[in-house]
Gaussian input, Z-matrix of N, CA and C with variables (Angstrom, degrees):
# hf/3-21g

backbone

0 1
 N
 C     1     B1
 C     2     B2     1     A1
 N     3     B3     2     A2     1     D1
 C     4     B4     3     A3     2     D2
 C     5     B5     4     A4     3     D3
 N     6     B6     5     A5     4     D4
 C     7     B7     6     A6     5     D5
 C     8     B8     7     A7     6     D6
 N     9     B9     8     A8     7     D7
 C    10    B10     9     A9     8     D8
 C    11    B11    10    A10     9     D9
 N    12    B12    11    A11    10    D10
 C    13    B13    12    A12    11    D11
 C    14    B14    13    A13    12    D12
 N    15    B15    14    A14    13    D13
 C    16    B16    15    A15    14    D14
 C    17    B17    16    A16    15    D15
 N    18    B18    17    A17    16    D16
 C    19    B19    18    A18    17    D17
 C    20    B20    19    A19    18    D18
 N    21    B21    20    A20    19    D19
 C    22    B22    21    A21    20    D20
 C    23    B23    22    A22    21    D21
 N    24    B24    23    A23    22    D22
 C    25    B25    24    A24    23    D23
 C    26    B26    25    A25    24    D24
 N    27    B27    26    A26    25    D25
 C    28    B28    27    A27    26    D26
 C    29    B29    28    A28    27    D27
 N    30    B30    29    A29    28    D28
 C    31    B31    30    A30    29    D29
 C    32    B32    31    A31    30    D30
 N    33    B33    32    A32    31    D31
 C    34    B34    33    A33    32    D32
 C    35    B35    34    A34    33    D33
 N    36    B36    35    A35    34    D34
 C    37    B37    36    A36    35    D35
 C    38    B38    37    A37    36    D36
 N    39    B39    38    A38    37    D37
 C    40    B40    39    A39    38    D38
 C    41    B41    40    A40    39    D39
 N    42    B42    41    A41    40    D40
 C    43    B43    42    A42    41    D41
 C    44    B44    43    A43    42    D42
 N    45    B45    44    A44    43    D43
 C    46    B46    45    A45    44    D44
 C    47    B47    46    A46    45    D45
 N    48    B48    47    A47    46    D46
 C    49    B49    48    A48    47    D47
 C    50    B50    49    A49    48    D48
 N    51    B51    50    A50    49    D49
 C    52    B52    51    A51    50    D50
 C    53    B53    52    A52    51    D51
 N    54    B54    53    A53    52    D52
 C    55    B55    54    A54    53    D53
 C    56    B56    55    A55    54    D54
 N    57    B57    56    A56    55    D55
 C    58    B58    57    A57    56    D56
 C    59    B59    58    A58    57    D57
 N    60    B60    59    A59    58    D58
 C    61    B61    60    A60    59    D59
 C    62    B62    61    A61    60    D60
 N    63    B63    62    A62    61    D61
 C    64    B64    63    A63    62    D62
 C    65    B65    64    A64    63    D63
 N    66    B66    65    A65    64    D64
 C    67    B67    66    A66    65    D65
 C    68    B68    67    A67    66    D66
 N    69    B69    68    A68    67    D67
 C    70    B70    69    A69    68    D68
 C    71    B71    70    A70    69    D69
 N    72    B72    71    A71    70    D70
 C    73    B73    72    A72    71    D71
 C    74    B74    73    A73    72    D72
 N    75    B75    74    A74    73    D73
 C    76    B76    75    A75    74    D74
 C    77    B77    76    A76    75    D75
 N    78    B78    77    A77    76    D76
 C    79    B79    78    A78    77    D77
 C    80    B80    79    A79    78    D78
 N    81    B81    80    A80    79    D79
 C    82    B82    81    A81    80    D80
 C    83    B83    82    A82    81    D81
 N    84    B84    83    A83    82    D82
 C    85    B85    84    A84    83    D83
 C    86    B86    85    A85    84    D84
 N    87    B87    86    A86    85    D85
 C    88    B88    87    A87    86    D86
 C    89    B89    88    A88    87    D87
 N    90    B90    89    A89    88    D88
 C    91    B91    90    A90    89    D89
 C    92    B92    91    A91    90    D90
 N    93    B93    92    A92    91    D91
 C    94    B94    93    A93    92    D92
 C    95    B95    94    A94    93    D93
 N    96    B96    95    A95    94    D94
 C    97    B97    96    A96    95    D95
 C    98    B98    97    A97    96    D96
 N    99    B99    98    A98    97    D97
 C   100   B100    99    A99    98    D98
 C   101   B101   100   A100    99    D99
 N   102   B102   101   A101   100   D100
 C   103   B103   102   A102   101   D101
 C   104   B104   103   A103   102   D102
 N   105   B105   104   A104   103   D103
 C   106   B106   105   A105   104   D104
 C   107   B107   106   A106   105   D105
 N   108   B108   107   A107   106   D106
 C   109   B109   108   A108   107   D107
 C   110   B110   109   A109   108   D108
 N   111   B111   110   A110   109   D109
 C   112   B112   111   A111   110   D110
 C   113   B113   112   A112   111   D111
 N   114   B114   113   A113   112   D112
 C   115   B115   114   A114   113   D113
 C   116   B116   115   A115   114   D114
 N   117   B117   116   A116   115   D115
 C   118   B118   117   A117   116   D116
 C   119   B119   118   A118   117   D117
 N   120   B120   119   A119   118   D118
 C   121   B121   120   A120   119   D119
 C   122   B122   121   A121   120   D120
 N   123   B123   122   A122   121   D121
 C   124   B124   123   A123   122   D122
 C   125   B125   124   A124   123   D123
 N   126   B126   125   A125   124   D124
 C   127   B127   126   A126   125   D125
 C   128   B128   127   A127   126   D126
 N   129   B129   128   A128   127   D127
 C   130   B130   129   A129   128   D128
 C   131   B131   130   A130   129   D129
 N   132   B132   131   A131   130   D130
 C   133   B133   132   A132   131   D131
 C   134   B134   133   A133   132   D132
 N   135   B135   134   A134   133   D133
 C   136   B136   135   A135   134   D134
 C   137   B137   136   A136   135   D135
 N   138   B138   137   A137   136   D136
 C   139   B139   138   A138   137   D137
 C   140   B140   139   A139   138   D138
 N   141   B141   140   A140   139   D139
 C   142   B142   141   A141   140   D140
 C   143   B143   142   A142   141   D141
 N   144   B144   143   A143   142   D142
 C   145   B145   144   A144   143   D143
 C   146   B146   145   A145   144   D144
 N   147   B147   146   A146   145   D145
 C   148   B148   147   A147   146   D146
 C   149   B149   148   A148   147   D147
 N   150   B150   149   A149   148   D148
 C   151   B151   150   A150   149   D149
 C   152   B152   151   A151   150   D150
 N   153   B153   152   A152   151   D151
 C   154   B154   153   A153   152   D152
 C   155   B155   154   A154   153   D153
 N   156   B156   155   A155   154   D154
 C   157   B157   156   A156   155   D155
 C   158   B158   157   A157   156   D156
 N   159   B159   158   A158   157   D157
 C   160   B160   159   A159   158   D158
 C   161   B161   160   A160   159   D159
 N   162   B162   161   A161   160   D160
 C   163   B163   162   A162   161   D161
 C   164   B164   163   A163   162   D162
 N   165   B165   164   A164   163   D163
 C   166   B166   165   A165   164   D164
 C   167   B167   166   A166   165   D165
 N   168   B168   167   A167   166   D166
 C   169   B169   168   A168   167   D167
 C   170   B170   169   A169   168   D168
 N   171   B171   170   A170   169   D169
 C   172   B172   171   A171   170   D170
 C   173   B173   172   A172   171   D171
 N   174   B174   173   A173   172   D172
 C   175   B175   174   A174   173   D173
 C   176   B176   175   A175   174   D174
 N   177   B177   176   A176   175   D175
 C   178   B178   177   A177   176   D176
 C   179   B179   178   A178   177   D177
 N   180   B180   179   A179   178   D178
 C   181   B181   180   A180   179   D179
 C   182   B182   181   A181   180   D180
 N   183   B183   182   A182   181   D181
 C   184   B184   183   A183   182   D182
 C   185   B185   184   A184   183   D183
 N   186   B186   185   A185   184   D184
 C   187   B187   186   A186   185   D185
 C   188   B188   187   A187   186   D186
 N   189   B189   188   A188   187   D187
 C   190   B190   189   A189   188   D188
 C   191   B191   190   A190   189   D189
 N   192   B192   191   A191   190   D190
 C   193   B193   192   A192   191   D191
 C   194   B194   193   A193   192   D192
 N   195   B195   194   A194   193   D193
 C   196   B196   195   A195   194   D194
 C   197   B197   196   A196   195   D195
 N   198   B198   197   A197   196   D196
 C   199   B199   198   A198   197   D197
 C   200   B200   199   A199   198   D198
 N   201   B201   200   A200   199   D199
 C   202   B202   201   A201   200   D200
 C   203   B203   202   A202   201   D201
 N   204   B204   203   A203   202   D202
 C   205   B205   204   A204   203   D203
 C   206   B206   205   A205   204   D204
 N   207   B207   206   A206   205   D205
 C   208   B208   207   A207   206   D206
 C   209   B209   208   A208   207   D207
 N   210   B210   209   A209   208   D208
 C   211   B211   210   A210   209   D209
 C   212   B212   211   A211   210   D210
 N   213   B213   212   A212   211   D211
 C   214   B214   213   A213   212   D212
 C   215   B215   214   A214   213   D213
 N   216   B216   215   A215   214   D214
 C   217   B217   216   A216   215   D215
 C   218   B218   217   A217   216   D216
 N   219   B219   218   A218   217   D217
 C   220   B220   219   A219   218   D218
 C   221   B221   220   A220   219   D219
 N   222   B222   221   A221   220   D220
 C   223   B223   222   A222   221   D221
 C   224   B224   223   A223   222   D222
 N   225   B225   224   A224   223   D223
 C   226   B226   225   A225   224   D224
 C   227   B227   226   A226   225   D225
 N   228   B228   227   A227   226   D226
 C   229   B229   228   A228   227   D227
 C   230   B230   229   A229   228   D228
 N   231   B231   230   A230   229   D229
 C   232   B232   231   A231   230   D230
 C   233   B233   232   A232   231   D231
 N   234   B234   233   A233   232   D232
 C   235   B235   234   A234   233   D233
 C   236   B236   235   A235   234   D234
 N   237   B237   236   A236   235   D235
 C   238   B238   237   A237   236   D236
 C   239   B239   238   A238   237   D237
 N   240   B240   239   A239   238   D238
 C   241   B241   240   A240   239   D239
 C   242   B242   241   A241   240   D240
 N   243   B243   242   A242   241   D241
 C   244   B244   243   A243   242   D242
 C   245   B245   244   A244   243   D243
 N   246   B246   245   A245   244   D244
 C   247   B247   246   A246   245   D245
 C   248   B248   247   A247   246   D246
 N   249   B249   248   A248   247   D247
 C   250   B250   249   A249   248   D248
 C   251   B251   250   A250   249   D249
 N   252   B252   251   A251   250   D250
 C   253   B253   252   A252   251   D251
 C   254   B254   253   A253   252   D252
 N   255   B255   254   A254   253   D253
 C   256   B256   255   A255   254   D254
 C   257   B257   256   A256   255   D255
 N   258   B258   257   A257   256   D256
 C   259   B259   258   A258   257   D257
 C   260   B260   259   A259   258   D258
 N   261   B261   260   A260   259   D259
 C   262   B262   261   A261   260   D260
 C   263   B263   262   A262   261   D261
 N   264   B264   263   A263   262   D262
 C   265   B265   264   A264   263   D263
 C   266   B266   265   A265   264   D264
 N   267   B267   266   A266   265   D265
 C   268   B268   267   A267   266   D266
 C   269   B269   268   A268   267   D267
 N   270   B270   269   A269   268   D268
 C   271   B271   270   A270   269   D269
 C   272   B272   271   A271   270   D270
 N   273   B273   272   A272   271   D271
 C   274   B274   273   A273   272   D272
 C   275   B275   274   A274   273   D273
 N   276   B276   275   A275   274   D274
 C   277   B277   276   A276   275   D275
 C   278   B278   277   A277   276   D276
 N   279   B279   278   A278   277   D277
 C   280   B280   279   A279   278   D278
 C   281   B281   280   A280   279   D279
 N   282   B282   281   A281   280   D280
 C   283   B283   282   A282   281   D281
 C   284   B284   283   A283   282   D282
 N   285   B285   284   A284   283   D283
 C   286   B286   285   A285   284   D284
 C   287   B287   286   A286   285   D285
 N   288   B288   287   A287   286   D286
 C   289   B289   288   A288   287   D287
 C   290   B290   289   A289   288   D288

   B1=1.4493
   B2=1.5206
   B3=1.6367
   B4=1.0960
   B5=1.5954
   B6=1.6231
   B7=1.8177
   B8=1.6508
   B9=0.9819
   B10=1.2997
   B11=1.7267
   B12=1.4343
   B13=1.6500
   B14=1.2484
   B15=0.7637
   B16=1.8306
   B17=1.8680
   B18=1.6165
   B19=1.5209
   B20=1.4854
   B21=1.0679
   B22=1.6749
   B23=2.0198
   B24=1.1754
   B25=1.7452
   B26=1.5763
   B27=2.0209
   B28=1.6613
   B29=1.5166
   B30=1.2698
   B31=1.1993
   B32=2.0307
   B33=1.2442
   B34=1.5147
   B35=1.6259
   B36=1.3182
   B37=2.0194
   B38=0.9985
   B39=1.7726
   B40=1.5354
   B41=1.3690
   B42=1.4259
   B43=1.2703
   B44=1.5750
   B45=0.7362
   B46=2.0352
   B47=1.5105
   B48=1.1198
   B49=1.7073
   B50=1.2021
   B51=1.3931
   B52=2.0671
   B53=1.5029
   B54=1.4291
   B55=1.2251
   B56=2.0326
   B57=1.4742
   B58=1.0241
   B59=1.5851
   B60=1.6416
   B61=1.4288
   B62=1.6608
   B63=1.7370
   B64=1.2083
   B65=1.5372
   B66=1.2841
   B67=1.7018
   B68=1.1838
   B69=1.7462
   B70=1.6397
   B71=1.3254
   B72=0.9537
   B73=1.9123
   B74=1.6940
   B75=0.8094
   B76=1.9705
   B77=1.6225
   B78=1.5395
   B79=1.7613
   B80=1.0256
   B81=1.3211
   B82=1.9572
   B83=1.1766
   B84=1.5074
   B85=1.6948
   B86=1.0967
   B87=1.9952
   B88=1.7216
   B89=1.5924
   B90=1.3265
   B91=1.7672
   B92=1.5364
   B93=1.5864
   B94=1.5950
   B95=1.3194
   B96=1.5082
   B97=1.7301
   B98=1.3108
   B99=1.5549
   B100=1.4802
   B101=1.8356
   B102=1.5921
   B103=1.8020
   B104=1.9495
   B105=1.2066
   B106=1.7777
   B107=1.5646
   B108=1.4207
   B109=0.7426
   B110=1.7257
   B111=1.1954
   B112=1.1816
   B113=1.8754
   B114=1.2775
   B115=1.7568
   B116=1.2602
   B117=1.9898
   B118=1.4986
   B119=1.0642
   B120=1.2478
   B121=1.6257
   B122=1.8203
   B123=1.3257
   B124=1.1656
   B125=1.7994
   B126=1.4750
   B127=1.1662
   B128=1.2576
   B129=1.5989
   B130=1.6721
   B131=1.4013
   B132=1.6415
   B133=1.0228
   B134=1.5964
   B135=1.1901
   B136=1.4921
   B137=1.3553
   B138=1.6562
   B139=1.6846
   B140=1.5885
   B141=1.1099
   B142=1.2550
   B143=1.4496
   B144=1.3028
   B145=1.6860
   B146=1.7575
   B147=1.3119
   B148=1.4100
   B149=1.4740
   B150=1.6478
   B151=1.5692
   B152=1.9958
   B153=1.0628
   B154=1.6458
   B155=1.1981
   B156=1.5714
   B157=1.7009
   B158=1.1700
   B159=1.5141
   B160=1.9715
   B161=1.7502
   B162=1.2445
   B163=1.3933
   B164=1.9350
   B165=1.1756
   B166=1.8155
   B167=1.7774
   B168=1.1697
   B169=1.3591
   B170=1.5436
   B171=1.2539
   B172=1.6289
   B173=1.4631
   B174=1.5558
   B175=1.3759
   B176=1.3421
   B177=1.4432
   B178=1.2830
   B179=1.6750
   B180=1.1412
   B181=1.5689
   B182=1.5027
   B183=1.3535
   B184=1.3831
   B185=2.0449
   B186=1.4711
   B187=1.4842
   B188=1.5513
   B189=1.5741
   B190=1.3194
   B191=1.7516
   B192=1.3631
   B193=1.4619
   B194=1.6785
   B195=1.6013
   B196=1.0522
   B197=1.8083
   B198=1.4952
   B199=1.6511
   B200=1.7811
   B201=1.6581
   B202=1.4161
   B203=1.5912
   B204=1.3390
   B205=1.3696
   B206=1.7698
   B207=1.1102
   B208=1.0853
   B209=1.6046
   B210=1.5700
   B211=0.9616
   B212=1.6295
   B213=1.8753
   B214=1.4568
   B215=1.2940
   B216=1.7498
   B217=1.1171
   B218=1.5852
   B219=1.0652
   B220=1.6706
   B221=1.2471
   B222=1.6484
   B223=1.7553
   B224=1.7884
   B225=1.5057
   B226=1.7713
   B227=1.6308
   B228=1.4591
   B229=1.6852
   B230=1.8327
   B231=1.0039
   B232=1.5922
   B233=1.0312
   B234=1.3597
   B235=1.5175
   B236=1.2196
   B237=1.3699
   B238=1.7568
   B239=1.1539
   B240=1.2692
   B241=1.5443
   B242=1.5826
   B243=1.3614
   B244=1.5498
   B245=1.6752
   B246=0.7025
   B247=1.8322
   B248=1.1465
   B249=1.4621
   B250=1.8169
   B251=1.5161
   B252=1.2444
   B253=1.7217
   B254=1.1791
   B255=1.4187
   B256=1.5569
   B257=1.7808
   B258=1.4169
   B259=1.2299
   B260=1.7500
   B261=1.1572
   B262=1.6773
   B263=1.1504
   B264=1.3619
   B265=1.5349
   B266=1.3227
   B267=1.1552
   B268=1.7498
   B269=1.2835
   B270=1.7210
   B271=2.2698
   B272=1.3500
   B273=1.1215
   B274=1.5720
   B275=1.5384
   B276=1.6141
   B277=1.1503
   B278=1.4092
   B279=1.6007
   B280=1.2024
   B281=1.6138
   B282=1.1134
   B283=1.4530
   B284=1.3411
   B285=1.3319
   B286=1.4446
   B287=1.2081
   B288=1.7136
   B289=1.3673
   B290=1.4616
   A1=109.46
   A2=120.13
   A3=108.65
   A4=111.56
   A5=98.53
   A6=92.23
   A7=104.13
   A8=126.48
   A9=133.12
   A10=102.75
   A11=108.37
   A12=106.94
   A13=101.63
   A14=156.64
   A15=146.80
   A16=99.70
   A17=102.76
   A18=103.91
   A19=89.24
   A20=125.01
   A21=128.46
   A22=95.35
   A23=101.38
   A24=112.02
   A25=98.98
   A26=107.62
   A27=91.50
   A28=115.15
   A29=136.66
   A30=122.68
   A31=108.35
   A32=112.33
   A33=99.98
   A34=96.55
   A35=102.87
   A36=91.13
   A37=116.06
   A38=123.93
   A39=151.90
   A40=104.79
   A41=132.83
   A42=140.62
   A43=107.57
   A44=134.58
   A45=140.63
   A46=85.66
   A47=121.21
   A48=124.26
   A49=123.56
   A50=111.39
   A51=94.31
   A52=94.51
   A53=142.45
   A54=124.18
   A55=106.00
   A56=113.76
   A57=125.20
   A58=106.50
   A59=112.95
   A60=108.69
   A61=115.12
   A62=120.07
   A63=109.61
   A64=103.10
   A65=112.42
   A66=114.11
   A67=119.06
   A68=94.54
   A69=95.24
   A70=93.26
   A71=125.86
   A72=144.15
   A73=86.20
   A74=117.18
   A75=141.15
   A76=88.58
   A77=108.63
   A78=104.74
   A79=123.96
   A80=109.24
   A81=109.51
   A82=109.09
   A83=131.10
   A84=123.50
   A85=138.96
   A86=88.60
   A87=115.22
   A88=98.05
   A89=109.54
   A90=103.38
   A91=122.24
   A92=92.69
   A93=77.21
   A94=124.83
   A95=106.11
   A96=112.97
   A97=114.60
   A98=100.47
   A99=105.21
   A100=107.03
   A101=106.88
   A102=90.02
   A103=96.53
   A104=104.92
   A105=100.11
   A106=114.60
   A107=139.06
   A108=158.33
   A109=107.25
   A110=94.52
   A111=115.90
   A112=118.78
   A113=94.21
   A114=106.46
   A115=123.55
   A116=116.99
   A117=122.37
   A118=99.36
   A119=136.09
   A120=116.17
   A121=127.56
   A122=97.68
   A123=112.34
   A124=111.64
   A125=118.29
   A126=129.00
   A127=148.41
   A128=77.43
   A129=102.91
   A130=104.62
   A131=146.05
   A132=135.38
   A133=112.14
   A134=121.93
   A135=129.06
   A136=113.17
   A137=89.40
   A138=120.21
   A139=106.32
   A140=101.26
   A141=112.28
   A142=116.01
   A143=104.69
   A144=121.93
   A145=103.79
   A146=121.41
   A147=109.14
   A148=113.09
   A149=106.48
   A150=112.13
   A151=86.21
   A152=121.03
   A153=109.13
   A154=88.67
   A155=138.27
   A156=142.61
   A157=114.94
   A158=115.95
   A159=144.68
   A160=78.89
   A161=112.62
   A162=97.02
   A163=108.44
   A164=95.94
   A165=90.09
   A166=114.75
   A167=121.39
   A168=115.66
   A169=112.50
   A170=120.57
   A171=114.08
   A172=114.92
   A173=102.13
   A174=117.29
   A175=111.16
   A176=122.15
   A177=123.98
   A178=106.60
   A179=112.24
   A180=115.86
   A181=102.94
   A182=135.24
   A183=113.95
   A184=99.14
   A185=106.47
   A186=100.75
   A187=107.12
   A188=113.33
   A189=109.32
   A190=119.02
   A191=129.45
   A192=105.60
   A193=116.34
   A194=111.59
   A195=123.75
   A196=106.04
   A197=92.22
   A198=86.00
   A199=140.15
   A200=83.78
   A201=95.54
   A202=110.34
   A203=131.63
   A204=121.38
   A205=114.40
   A206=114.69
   A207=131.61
   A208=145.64
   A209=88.03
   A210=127.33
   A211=115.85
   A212=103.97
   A213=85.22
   A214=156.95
   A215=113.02
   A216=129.91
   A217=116.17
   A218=118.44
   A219=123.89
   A220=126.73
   A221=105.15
   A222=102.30
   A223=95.29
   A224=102.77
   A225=93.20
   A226=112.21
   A227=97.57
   A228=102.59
   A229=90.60
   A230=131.00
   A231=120.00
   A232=143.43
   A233=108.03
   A234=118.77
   A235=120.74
   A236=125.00
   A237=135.12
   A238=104.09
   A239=123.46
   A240=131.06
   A241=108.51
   A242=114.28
   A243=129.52
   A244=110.67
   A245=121.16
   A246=129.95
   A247=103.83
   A248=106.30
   A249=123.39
   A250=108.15
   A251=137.26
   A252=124.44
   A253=107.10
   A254=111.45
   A255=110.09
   A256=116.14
   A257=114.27
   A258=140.77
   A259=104.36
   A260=90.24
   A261=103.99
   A262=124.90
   A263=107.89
   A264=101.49
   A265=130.47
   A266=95.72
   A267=101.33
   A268=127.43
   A269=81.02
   A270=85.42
   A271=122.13
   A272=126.55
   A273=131.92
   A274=105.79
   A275=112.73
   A276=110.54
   A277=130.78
   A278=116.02
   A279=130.18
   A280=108.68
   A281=110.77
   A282=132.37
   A283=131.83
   A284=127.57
   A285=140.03
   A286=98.83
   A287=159.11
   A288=105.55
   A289=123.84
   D1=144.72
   D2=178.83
   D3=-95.16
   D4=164.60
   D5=-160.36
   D6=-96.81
   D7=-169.91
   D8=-151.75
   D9=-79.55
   D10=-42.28
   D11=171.20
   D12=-76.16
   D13=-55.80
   D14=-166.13
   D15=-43.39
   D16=-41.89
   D17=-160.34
   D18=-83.17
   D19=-61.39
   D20=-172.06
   D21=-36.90
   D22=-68.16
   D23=-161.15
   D24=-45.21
   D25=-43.88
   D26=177.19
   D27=-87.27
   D28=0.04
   D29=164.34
   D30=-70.78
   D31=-47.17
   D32=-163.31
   D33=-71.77
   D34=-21.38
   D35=-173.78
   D36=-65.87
   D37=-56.71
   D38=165.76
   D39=-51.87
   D40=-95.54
   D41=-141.44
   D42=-81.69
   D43=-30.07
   D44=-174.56
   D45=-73.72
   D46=-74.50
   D47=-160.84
   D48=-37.88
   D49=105.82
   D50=-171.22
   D51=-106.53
   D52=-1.34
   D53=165.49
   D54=-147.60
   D55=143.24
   D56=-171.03
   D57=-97.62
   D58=144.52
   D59=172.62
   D60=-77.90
   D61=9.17
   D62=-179.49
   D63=-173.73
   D64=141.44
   D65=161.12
   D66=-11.97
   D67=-52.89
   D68=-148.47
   D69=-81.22
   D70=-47.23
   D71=-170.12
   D72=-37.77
   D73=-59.53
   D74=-150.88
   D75=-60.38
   D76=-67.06
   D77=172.16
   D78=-107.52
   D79=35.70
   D80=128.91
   D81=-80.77
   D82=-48.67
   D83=170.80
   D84=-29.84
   D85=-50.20
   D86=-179.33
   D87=-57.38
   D88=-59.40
   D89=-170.53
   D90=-76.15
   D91=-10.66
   D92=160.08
   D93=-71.39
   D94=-54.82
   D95=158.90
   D96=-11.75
   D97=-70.30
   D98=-155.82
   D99=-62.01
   D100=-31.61
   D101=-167.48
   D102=-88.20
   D103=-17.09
   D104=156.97
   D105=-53.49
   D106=-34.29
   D107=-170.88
   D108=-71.13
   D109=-67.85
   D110=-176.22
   D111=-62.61
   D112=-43.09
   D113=159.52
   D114=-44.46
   D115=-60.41
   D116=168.96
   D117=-60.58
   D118=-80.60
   D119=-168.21
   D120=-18.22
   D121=-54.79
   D122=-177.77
   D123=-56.27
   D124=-45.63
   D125=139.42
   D126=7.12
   D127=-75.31
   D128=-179.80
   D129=-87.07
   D130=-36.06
   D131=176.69
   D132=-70.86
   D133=-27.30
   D134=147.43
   D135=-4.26
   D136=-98.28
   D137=149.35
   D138=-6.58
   D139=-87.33
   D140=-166.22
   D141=-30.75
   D142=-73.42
   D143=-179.38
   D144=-56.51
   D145=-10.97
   D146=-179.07
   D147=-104.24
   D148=-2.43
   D149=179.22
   D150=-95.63
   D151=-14.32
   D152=-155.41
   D153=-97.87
   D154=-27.70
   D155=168.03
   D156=-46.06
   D157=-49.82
   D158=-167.90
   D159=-79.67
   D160=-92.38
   D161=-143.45
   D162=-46.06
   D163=-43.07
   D164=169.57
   D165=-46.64
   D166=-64.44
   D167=172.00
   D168=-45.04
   D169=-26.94
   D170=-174.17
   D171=-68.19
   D172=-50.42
   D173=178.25
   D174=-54.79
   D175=-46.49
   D176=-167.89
   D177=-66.01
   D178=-36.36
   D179=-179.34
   D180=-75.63
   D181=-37.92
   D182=-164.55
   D183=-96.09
   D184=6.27
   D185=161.74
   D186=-83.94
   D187=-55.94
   D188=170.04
   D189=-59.79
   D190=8.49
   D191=152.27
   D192=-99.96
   D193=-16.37
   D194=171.09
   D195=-46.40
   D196=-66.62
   D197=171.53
   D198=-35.49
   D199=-55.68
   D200=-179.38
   D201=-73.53
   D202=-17.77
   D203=170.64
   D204=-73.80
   D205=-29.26
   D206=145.56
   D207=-5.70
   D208=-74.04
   D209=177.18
   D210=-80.62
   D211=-51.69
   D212=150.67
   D213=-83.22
   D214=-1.86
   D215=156.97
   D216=-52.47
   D217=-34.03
   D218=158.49
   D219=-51.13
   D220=-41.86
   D221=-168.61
   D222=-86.45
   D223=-44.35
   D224=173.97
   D225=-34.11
   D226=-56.88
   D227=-161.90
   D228=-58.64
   D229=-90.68
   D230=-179.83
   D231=-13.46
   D232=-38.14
   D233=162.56
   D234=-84.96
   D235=-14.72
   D236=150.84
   D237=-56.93
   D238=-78.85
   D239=177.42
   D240=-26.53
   D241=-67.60
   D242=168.21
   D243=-52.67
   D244=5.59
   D245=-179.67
   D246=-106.49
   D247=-89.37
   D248=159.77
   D249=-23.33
   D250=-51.29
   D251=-177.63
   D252=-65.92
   D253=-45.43
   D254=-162.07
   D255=-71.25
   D256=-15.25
   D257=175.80
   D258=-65.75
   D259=-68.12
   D260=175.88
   D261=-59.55
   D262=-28.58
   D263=159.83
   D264=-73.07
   D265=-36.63
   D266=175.93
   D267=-67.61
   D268=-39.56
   D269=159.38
   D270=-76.15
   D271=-7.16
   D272=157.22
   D273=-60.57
   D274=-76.41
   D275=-173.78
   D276=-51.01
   D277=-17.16
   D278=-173.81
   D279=-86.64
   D280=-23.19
   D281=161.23
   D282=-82.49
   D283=-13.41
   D284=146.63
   D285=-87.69
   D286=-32.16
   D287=166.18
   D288=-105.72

């Protein structure tokens, strides 16, 4: 990111100036602009690709908890099942003698 003097120095150089003492003066400005230009851009696709990493990692984690809730909704249910039998058996047996 650029810091606050880099941005200040190219606003009063670039943007205040409404007339140049020379061609050349005029596009040295222009290209400064332009690789200022060219810097944020670069920046921002930065940005970009580092919000498109996160949201990919996000997804991937809330598929992998999808799984794992999943997965423990299974062992609950089994060990209910495995609760519930073992119950019933005992009330069987408690009922034969």
């Amino acid at each position: 990111m650029p810091n606050k003097n880099e941005d200040n120095s190219f606003e009063r150089t670039f943007t205040k100036r409404k007339s140049f003492a020379t061609m050349e003066e005029a596009t040295d400005i222009l290209e400064i602009g332009t690789l200022y230009l060219q810097k944020l851009n670069a920046q921002c696709q930065e940005s970009k690709l580092e919000i498109s990493k996160l949201k990919y990692e996000c997804e991937c984690r809330e598929k992998e908890n999808e799984i794992l809730d999943k997965e423990r909704e299974k062992e609950e249910s089994y060990t209910l099942q495995h609760i519930s039998k073992s119950k019933d058996q005992a009330l069987q047996e408690s009922v034969k003698t």
